[in-house]
Structures are given as C-alpha cells and as structure tokens.
BALOBA-1460 file (C-alpha; in Angstrom, 3 decimals):
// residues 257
<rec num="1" residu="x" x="0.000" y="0.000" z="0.000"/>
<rec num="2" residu="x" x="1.263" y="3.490" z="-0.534"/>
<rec num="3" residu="x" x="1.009" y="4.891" z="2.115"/>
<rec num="4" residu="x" x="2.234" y="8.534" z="0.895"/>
<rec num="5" residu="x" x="-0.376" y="8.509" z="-1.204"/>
<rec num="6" residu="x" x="-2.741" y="7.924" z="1.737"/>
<rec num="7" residu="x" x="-1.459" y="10.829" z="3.648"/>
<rec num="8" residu="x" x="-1.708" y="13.263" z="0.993"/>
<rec num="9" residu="x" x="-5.272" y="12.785" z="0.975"/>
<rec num="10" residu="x" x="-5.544" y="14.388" z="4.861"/>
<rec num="11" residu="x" x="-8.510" y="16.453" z="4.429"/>
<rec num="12" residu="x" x="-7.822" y="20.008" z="5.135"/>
<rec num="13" residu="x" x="-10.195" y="20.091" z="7.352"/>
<rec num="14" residu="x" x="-8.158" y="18.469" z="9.974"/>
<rec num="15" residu="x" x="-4.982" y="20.021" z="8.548"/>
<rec num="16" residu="x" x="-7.065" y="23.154" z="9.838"/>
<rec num="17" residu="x" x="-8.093" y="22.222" z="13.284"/>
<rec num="18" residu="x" x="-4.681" y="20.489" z="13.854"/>
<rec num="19" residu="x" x="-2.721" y="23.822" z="14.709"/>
<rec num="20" residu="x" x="-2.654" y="24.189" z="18.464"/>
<rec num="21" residu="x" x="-3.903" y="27.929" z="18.619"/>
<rec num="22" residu="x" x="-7.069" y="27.236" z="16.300"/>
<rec num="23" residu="x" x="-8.026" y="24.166" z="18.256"/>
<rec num="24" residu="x" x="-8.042" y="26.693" z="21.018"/>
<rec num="25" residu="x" x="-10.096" y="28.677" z="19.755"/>
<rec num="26" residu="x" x="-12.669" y="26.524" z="18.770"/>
<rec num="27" residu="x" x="-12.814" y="24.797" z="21.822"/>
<rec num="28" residu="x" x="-13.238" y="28.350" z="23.143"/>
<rec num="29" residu="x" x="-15.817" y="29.232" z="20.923"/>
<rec num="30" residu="x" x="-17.789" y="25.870" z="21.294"/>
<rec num="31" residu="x" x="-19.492" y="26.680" z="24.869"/>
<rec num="32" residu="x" x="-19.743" y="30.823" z="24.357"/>
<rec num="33" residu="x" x="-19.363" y="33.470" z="21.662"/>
<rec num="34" residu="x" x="-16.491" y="35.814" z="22.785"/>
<rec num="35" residu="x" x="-15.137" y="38.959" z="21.382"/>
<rec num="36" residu="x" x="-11.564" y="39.092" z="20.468"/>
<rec num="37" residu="x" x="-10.045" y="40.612" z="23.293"/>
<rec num="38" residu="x" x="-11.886" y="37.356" z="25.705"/>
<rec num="39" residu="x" x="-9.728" y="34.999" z="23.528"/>
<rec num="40" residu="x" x="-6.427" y="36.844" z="23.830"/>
<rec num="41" residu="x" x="-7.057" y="36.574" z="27.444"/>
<rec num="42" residu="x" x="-8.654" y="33.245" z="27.538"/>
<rec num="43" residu="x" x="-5.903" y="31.904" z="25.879"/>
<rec num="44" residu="x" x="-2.821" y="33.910" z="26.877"/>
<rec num="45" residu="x" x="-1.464" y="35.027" z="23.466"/>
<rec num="46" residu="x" x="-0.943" y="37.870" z="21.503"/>
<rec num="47" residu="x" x="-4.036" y="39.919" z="19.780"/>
<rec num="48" residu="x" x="-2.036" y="39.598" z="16.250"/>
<rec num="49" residu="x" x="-1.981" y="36.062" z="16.516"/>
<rec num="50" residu="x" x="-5.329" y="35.000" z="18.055"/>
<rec num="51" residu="x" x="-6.603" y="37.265" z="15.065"/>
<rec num="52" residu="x" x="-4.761" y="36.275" z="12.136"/>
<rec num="53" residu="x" x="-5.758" y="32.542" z="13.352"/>
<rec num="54" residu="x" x="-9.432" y="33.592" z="13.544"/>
<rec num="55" residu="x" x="-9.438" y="34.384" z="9.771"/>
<rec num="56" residu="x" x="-8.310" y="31.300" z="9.069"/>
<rec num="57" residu="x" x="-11.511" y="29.997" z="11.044"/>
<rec num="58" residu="x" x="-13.531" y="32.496" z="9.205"/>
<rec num="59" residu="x" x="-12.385" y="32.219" z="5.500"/>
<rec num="60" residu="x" x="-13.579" y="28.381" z="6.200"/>
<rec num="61" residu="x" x="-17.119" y="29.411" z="7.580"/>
<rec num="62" residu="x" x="-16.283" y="27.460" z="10.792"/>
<rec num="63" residu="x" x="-16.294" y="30.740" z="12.532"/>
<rec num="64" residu="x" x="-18.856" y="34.264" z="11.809"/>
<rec num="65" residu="x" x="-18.571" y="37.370" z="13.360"/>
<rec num="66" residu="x" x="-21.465" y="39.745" z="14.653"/>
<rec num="67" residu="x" x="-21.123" y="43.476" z="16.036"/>
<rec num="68" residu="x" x="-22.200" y="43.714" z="19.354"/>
<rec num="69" residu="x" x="-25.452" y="45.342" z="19.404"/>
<rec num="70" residu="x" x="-24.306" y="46.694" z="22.912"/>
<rec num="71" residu="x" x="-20.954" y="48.603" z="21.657"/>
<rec num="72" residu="x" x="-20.713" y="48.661" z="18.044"/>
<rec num="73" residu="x" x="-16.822" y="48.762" z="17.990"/>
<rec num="74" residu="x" x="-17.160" y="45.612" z="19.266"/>
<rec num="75" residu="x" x="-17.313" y="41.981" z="17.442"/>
<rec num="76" residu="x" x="-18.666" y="38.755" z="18.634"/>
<rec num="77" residu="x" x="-17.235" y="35.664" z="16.924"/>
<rec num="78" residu="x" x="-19.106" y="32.251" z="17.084"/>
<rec num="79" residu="x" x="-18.615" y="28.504" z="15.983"/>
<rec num="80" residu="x" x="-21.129" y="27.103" z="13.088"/>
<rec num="81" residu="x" x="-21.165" y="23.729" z="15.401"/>
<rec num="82" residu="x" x="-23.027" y="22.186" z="12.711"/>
<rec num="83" residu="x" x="-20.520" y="22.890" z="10.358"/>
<rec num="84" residu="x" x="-18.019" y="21.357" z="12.701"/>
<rec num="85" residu="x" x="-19.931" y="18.896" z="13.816"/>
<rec num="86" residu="x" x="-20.977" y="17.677" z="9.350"/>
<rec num="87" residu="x" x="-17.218" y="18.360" z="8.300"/>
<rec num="88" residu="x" x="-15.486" y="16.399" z="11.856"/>
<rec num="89" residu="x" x="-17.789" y="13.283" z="10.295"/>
<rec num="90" residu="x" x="-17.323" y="13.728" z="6.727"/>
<rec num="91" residu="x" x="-13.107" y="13.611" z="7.962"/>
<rec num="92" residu="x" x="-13.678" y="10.231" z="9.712"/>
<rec num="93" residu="x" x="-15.621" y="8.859" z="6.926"/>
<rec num="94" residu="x" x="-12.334" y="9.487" z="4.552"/>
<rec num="95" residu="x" x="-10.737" y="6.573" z="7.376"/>
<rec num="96" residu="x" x="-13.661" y="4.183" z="7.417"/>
<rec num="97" residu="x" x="-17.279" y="3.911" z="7.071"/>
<rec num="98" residu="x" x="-18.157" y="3.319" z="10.552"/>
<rec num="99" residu="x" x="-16.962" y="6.933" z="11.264"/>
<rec num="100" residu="x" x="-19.758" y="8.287" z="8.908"/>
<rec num="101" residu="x" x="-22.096" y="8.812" z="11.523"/>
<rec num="102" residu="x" x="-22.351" y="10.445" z="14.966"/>
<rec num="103" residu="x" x="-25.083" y="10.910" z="17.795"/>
<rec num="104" residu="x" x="-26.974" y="13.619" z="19.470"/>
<rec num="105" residu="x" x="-28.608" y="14.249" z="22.505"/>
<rec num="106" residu="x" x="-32.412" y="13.350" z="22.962"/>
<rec num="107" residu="x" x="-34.592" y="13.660" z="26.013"/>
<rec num="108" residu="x" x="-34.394" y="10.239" z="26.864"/>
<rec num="109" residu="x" x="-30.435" y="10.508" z="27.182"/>
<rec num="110" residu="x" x="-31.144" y="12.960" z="30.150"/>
<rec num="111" residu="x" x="-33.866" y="10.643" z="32.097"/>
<rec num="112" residu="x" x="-31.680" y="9.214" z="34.639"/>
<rec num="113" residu="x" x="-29.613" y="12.880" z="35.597"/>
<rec num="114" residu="x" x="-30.413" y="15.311" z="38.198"/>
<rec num="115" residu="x" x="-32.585" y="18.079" z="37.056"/>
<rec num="116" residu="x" x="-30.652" y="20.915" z="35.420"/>
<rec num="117" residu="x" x="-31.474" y="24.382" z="35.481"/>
<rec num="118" residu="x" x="-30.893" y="26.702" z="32.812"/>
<rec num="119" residu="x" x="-31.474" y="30.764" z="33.022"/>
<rec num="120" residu="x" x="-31.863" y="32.848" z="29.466"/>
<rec num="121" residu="x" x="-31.382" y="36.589" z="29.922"/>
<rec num="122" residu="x" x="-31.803" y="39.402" z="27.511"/>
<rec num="123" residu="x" x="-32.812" y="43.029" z="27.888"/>
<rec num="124" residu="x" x="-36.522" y="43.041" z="27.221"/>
<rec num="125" residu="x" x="-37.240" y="39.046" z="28.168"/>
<rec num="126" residu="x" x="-40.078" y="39.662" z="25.364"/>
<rec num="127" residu="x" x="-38.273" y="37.667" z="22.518"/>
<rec num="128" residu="x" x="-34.934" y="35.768" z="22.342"/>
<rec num="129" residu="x" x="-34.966" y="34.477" z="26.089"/>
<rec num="130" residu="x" x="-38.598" y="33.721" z="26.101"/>
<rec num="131" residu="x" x="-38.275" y="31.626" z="22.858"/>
<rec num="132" residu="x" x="-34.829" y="30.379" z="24.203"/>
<rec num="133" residu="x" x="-36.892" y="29.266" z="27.192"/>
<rec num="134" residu="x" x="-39.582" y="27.450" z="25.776"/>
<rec num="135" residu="x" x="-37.320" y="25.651" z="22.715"/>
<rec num="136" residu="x" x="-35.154" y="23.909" z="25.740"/>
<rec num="137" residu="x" x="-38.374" y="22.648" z="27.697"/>
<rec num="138" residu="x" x="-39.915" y="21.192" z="24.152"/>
<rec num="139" residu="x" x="-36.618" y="19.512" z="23.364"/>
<rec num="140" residu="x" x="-35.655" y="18.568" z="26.839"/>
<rec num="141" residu="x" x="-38.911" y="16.938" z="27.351"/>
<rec num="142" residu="x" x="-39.578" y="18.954" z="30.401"/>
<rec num="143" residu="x" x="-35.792" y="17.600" z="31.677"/>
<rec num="144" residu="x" x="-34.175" y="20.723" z="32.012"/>
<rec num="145" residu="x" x="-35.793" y="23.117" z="33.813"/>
<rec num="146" residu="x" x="-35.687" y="26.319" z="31.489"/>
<rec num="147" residu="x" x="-36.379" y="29.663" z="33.083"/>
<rec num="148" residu="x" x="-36.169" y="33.445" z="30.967"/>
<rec num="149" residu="x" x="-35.953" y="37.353" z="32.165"/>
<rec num="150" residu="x" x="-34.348" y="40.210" z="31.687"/>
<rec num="151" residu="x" x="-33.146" y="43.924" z="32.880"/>
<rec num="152" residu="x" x="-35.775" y="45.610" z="30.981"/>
<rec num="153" residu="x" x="-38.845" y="43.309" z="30.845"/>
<rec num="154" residu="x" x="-41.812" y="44.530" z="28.220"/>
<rec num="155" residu="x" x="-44.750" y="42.254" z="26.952"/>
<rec num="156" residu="x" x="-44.022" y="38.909" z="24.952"/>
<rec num="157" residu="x" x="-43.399" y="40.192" z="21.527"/>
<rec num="158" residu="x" x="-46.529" y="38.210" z="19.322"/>
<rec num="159" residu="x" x="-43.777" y="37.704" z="16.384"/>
<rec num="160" residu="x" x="-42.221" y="35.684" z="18.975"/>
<rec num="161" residu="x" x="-45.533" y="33.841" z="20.065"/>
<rec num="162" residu="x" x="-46.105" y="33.050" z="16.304"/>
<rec num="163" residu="x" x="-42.829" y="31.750" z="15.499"/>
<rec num="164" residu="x" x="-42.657" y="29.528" z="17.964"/>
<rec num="165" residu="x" x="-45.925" y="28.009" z="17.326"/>
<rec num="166" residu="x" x="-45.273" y="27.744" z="13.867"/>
<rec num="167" residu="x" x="-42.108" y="24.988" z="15.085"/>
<rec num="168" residu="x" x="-44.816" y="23.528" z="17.456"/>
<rec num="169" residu="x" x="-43.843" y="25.176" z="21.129"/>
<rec num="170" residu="x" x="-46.667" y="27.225" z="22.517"/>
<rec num="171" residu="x" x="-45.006" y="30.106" z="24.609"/>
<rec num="172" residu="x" x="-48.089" y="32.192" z="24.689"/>
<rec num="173" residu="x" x="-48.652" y="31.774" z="28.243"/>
<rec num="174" residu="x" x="-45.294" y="32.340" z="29.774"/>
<rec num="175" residu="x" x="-44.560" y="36.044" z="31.108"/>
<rec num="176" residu="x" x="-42.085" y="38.544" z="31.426"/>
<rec num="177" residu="x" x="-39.711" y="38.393" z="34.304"/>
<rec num="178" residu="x" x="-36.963" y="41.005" z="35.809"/>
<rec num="179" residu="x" x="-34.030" y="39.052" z="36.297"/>
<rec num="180" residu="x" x="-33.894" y="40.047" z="40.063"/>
<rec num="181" residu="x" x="-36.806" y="37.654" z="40.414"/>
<rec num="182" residu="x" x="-34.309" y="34.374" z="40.187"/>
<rec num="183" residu="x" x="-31.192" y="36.678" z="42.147"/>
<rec num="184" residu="x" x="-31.134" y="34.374" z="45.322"/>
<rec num="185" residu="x" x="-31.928" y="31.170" z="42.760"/>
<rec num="186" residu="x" x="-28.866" y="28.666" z="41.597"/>
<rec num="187" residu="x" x="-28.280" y="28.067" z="38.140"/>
<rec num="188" residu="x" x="-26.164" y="25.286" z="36.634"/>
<rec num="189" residu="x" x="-26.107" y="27.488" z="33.281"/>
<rec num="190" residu="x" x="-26.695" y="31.487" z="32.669"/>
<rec num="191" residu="x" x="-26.931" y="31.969" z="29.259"/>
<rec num="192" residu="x" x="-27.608" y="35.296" z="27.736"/>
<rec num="193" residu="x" x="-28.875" y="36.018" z="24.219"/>
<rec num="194" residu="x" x="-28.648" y="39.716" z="24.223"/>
<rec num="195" residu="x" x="-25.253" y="41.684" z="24.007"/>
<rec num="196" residu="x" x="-26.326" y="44.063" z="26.293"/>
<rec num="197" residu="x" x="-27.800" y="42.116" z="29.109"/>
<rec num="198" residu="x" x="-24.766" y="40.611" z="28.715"/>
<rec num="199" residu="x" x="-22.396" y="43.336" z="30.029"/>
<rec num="200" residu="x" x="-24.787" y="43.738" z="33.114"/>
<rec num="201" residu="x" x="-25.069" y="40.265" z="34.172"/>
<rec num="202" residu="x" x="-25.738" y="39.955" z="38.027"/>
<rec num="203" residu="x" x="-23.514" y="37.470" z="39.618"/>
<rec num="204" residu="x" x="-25.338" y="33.955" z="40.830"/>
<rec num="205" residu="x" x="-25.027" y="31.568" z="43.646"/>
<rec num="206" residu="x" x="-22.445" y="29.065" z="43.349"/>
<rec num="207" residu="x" x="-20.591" y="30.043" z="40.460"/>
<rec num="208" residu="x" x="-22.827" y="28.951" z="37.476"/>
<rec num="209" residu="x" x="-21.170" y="28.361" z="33.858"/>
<rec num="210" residu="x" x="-22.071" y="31.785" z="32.074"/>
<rec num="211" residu="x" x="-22.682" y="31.498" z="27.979"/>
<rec num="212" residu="x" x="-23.349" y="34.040" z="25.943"/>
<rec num="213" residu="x" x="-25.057" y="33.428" z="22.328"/>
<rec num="214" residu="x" x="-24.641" y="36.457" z="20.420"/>
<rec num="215" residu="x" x="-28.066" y="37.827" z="18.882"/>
<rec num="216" residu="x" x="-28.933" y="40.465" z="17.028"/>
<rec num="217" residu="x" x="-32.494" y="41.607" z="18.391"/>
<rec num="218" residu="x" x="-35.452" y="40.540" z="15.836"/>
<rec num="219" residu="x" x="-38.274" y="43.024" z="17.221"/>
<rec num="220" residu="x" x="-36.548" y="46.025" z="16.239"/>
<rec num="221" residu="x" x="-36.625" y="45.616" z="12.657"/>
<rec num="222" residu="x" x="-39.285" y="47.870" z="11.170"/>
<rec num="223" residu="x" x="-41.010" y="46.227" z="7.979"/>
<rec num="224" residu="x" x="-43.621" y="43.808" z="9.667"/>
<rec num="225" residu="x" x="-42.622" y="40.988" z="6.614"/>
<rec num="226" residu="x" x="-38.933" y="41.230" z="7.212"/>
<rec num="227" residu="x" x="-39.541" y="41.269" z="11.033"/>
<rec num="228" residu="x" x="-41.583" y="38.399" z="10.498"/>
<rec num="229" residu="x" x="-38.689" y="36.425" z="8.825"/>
<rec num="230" residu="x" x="-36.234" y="37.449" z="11.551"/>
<rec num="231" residu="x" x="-38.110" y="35.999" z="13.811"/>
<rec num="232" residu="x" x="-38.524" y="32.879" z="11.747"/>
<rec num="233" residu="x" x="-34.773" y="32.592" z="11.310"/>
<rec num="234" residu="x" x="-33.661" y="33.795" z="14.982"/>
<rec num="235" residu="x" x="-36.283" y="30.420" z="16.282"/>
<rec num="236" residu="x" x="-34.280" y="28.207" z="13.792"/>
<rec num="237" residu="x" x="-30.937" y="29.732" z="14.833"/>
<rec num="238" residu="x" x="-31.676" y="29.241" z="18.914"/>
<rec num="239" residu="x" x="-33.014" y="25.301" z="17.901"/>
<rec num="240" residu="x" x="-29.663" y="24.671" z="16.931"/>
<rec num="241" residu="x" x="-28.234" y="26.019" z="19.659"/>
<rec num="242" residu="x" x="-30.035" y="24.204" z="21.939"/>
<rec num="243" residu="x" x="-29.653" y="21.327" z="20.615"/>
<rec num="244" residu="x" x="-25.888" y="21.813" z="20.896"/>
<rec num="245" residu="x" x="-26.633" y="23.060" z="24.735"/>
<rec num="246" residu="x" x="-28.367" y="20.119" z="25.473"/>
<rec num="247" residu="x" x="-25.692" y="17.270" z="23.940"/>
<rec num="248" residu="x" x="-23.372" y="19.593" z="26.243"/>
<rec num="249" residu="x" x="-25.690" y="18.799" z="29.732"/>
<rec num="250" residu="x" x="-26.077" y="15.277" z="28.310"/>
<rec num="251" residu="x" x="-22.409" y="14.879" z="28.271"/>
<rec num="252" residu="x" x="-21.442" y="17.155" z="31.521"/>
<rec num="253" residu="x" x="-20.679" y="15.366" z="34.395"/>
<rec num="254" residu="x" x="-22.794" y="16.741" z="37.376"/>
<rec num="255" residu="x" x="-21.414" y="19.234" z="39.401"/>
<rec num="256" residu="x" x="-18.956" y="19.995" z="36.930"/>
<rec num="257" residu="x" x="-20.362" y="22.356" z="34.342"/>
C-alpha cells in the first residue's frame, strides 16, 4: 500500500483544526461566543496572533462574526457547530465507514440525571430568552428546567408567540420576568442572548457556567414581513443552539459544568 499517497489525501479540514492555537479557539468558541479581546485573554497570546488565526476559522465558515449590538466597535465571533460537527464526520468517513455517523442528545439521554437548570437573559425578556426558554423545555422533554428574564422586561413580543408556534412550542402563556426575580436562585447554566444584558449580568449563587449566544435583536426591525422572517430565522438559529446546549448537559458530568 502506498502509504504517501494515503497521507496526501488528509482532508484540510483536519490540517485546519490540527494547529494548536485554532483548536483553542474553537474549543473556546464551542461553549460561548467571545469577542476578540476574551480569547487573547482566555488563551494567553498575543491579539495579532489570536486574530490572524481567527481568519483562518472564518475564511472556512467554521467561525462568523457579529457586532455587538451593545458597543458597536465591538465583534462577537461564534462557531457554526453544525458545520463542525458535518465536516469532523465527513473527515472520519475518509478513514472508514463506521466513522460516517455520529449521535446527538435526545430527552431520553437525560432521564436518569439530576434536574438541570438553565437561566436565558436578555434586555426586554419579550423575545430571544422567552423563545430560548420554551425551545429547551420542548426539546428537553420537560428535563431541564428552562427559566427566561431580563433587565428591561416589556410584553411577549406576538412575532415571537407566532414563530414559535409555527415549530410547534406554545409560549403564549409564559410572562415577562426582571431578572432580580431568580437573584437568590442557583443556576447550573446562565446563558444570555442579548449583548447588552450581557455586560450587566448579576452574579449567581455558586458560580454557574455563564454562555453568551450572540443575537442580534429581531423586534426592532421595522417592515412587519422582514420582522416576520427574523423571527422565523432567529427560532431556527436558537433550535440549533439548543440542541448543541443540550448534547453539552447530556455529556457534563454533574457538578462539573
């Protein structure tokens, strides 16, 4: 067999991931989006370097960046995960069939664990958090306890209502909470979905993990169709998320988030 000829078929794909800096910072990037200067701290090196490596990430579409809707100078970066996730499996098909394939979490994989509790926060708790909330209690099968609020709280914006129901969650009968409400509560996640909630988020008992999921804000756009559609797209977006989130409980041992 040659095998030279076998290694020059490495996809680049792995050839990617393989440099020590970019696994980094997509391990980084798996649990929370982070703006640049996080990940020069996070990971102790230079801001040249942990950017120059980002556009790698980027020019690849593993990686997009957002500006913060909280400071507009500033730029959250996130991880495609099911871009990862298709092109990790697609790799370990190139080595053998049985590597085609991988698993996900399902309700029934989080049966036998202690309940977990998840907070979303955003400014308003009328849109991303609410639907946040209700997406994780639909997929968790009522597993994860899934709680929302925010700094600001307004009505439940009825673009977010009809979204959701057009996936199948009803979330017409949850309400707007102030995120005071859950101060004195433990957490074993705090996620927020807002960039600016995110900058003013209270500390919580016994050190929760704190994620942030960088979204742009879908009730402010003006034209009621394109408003529609942003909601549309912002309930597919946090599926996916949670989906990820919930494969990450699956997997987490207890106590250790």
């Amino acid at each position: 067999m040659n095998t030279t000829a076998l290694s020059d078929q490495t996809p680049d794909f792995l050839k990617l991931l393989a440099h020590d800096l970019r696994w980094s910072l997509v391990a980084a990037l798996a649990r929370s989006d982070h703006r640049v200067r996080e990940l020069v701290w996070l990971l102790d090196q230079p801001m040249n370097l942990v950017s120059y490596h980002l556009k790698q990430l980027r020019d690849r579409h593993l990686v997009t960046e957002r500006r913060s809707s909280a400071d507009g100078r500033d730029v959250y970066y996130s991880l495609d995960l099911d871009l990862l996730r298709a092109r990790y499996l697609a790799a370990g098909a190139t080595l053998h069939p049985a590597l085609r394939s991988g698993d996900s979490a399902h309700a029934d994989d989080l049966q036998d664990r202690p309940l977990t509790r998840v907070l979303f926060l955003c400014t308003h708790n009328s849109a991303r958090s609410q639907m946040a909330e209700g997406i994780v209690r639909h997929l968790s099968g009522g597993r994860v306890a899934s709680f929302s609020a925010g700094s600001q709280p307004a009505e439940v914006h009825p673009d977010a209502v009809r979204a959701m129901a057009a996936i199948g969650i009803d979330i017409s009968q949850q309400q707007p909470k102030h995120l005071d409400t859950f101060a004195d509560q433990s957490f074993d996640y705090i996620i927020t979905v807002c960039d600016r909630v995110r900058e003013a988020c209270p500390i919580f008992p016994d050190d929760p993990e704190q994620i942030h999921w960088s979204f742009a804000d879908p009730a402010v756009v003006e034209d009621a169709s394109a408003r529609e559609r942003a909601f549309q797209q912002t309930a597919q977006q946090l599926v996916t998320r949670t989906r990820h989130l919930l494969t990450l409980i699956e997997r987490q041992p207890r106590g250790n988030p």
